[in-house]
C-alpha positions in Angstrom: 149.3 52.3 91.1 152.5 54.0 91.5 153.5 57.7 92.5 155.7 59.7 91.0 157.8 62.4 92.7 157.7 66.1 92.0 161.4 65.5 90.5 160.0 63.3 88.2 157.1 65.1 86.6 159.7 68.2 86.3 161.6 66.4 84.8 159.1 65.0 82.2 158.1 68.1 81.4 161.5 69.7 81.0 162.0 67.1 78.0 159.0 67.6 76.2 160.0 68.9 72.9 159.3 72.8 71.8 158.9 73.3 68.4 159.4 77.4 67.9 156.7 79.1 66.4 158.8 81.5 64.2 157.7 84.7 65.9 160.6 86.0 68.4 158.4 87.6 70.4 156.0 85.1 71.1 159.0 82.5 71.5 160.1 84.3 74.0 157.0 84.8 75.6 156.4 81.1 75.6 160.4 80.4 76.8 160.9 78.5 73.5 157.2 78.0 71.8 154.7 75.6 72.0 155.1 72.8 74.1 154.3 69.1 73.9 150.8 68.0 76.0 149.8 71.2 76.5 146.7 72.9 74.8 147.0 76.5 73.5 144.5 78.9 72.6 145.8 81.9 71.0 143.7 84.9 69.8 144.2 88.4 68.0 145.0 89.6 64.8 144.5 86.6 61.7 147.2 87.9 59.6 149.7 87.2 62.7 148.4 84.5 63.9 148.3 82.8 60.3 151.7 83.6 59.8 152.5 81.9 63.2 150.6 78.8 62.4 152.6 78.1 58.8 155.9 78.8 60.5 155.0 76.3 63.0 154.2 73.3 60.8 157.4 73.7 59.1 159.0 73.8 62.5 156.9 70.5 63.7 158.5 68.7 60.9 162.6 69.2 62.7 161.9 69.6 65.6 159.3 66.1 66.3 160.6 64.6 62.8 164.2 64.5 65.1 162.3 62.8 68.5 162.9 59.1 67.5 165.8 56.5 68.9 167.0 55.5 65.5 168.5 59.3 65.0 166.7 59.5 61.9 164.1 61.9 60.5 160.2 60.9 60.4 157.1 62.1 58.7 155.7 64.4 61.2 151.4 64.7 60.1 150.0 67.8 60.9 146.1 68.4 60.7 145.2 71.6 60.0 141.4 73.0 60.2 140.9 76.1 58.5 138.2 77.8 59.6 139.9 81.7 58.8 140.3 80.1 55.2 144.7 82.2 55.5 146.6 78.6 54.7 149.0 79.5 52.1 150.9 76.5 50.2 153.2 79.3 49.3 154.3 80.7 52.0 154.5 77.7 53.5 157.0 76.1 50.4 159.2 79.7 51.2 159.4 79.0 54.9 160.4 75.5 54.4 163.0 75.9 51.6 164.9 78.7 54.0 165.2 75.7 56.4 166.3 73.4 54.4 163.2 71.2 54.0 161.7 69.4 51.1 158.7 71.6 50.5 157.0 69.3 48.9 157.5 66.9 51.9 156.7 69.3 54.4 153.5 69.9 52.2 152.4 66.4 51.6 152.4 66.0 55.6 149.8 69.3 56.2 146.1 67.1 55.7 144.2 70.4 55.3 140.2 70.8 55.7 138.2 74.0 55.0 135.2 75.0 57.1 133.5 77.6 55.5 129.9 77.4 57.9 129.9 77.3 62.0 127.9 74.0 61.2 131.2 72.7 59.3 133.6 73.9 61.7 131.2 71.6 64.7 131.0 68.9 62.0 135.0 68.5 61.7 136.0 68.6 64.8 133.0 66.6 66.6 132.9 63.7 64.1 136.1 63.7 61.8 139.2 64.6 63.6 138.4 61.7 65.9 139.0 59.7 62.8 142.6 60.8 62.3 145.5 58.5 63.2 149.2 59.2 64.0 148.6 63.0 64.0 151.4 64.6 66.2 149.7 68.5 65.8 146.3 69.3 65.6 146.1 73.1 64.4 142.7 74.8 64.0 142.6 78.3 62.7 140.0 80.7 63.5 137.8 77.8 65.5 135.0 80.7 66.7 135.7 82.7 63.8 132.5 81.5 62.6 130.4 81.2 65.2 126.7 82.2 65.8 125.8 83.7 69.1 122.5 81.9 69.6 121.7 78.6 71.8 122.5 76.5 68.6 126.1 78.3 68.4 127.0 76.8 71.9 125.8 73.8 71.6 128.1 73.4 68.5 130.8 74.5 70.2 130.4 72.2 73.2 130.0 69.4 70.9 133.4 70.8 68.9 135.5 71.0 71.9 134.4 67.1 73.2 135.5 65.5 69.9 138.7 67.6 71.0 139.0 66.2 73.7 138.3 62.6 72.5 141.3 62.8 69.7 143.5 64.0 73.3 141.8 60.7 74.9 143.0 58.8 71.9 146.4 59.8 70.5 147.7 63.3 72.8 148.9 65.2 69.5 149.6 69.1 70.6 146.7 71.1 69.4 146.6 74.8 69.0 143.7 76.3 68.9 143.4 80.2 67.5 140.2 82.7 66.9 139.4 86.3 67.2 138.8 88.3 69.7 135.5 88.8 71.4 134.2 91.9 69.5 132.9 94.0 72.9 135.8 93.2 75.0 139.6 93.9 74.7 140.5 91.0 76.6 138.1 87.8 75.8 138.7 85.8 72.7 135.2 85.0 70.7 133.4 81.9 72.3 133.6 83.5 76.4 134.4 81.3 78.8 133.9 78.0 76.9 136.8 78.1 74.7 138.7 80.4 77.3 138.4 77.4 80.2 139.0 74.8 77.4 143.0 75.7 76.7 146.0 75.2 79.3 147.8 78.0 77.9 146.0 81.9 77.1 147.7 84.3 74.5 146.2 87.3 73.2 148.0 89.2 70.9 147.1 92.8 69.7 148.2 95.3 67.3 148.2 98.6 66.3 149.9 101.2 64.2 153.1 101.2 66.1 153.4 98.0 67.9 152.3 94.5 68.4 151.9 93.4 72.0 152.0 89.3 73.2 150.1 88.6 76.8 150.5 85.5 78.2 147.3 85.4 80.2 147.2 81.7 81.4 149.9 79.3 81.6 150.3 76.0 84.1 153.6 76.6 84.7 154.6 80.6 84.3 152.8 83.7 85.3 151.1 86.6 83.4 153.2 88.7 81.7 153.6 91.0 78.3 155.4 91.4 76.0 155.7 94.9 73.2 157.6 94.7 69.5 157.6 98.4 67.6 156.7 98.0 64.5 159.3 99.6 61.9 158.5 103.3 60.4 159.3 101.7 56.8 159.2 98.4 57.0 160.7 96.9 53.9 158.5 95.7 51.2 157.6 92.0 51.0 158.0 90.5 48.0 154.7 89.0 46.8 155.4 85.0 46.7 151.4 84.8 45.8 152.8 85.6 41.8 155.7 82.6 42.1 154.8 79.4 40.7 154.7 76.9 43.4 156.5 74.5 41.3 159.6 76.8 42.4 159.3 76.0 45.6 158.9 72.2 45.1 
């Protein structure tokens, strides 16, 4: 067995690959976004947080699509377990045409699966991701939005977070985890200190009529620190890409 010096490991982990999650704030927050071999649980508000998430599949697909020798793009899979039931094909098709992607491409690599009971949500991620293969992100949205606080609830979710931990054994895909907030507390997402412990990297995210705020609560390698954005007085209207055909987009 060989050691490694300190320089080395820096070094490593300087060239991990970021992939941007498309929020400025929360880029900047994270120096860049989320990072290779790291674990990231991030909790607050689902309409953020889902917006987050479909910006950063599209970004997976440049950013680890690039991280080959042959200097030519890949297939980059992306898993993505819905338990907050937000993933919009649309949106995601928009996103991907303003970067220049194939959104049909981009699409066809997003394997999606719905969990619509706690019991599903343990069921996917204790018995089925485990079954994936060459799966660079592992996304799971909302992971304790459906759970029960009884003795059955956190028995599920110790089961959910070892067959985590078994796809990490097996292939090391990044894996973002996201859920609410715990519903007494301003600080704790739902779960407590099961799913708080599990994650390398803590973000909580909150919002409120006239800002969003981004706290950085854990991290291996950088301190706790904050982050505010003011909302705008009149924000500009949206327009509605839920009445486009998606065939537009593709």
């Amino acid at each position: 067995m060989n050691f490694d010096t300190g320089m080395d490991d820096y070094q490593k982990k300087k060239d991990l690959p970021i992939i941007p999650t498309g929020d400025i704030s929360l880029d900047k927050l994270l120096l860049g976004g989320f990072q290779k071999e790291l674990m990231y649980l991030v909790y607050g508000p689902k309409a953020i947080i889902t917006d987050i998430l479909l910006r950063t599949c599209v970004n997976a697909q440049i950013i680890l699509g690039s991280q080959n020798q042959s200097n030519t793009s890949k297939d980059v899979k992306v898993a993505y377990i819905d338990g907050s039931n937000r993933f919009n094909p649309y949106t995601v098709s928009k996103y991907a045409a303003s970067q220049r992607l194939s959104p049909r491409k981009v699409l066809e690599n997003i394997l999606i699966t719905r969990a619509f009971t706690w019991e599903q949500m343990v069921e996917i991620l204790q018995n089925k991701i485990t079954q994936l293969e060459n799966i660079e992100m592992v996304i799971v949205a909302g992971i304790t939005q459906l759970f029960e606080y009884d003795k059955a609830g956190y028995e599920g979710l110790l089961k959910a977070i070892d067959g985590i931990k078994q796809l990490l054994s097996k292939t090391a895909p990044l894996i973002i985890l996201t859920g609410p907030k715990e519903k007494y507390s301003q600080f704790k997402p739902k779960g407590g200190k099961i799913i708080q412990h599990f994650g390398n990297v803590l973000v909580m995210i909150n919002e409120d009529e006239r800002k969003v705020s981004y706290r950085l609560i854990q991290h291996p390698a950088m301190p706790e620190k904050q982050l505010l954005r003011k909302k705008h007085k009149n924000p500009k209207k949206r327009s509605d890409v839920s009445n486009a055909k998606l065939d537009e987009w593709l």
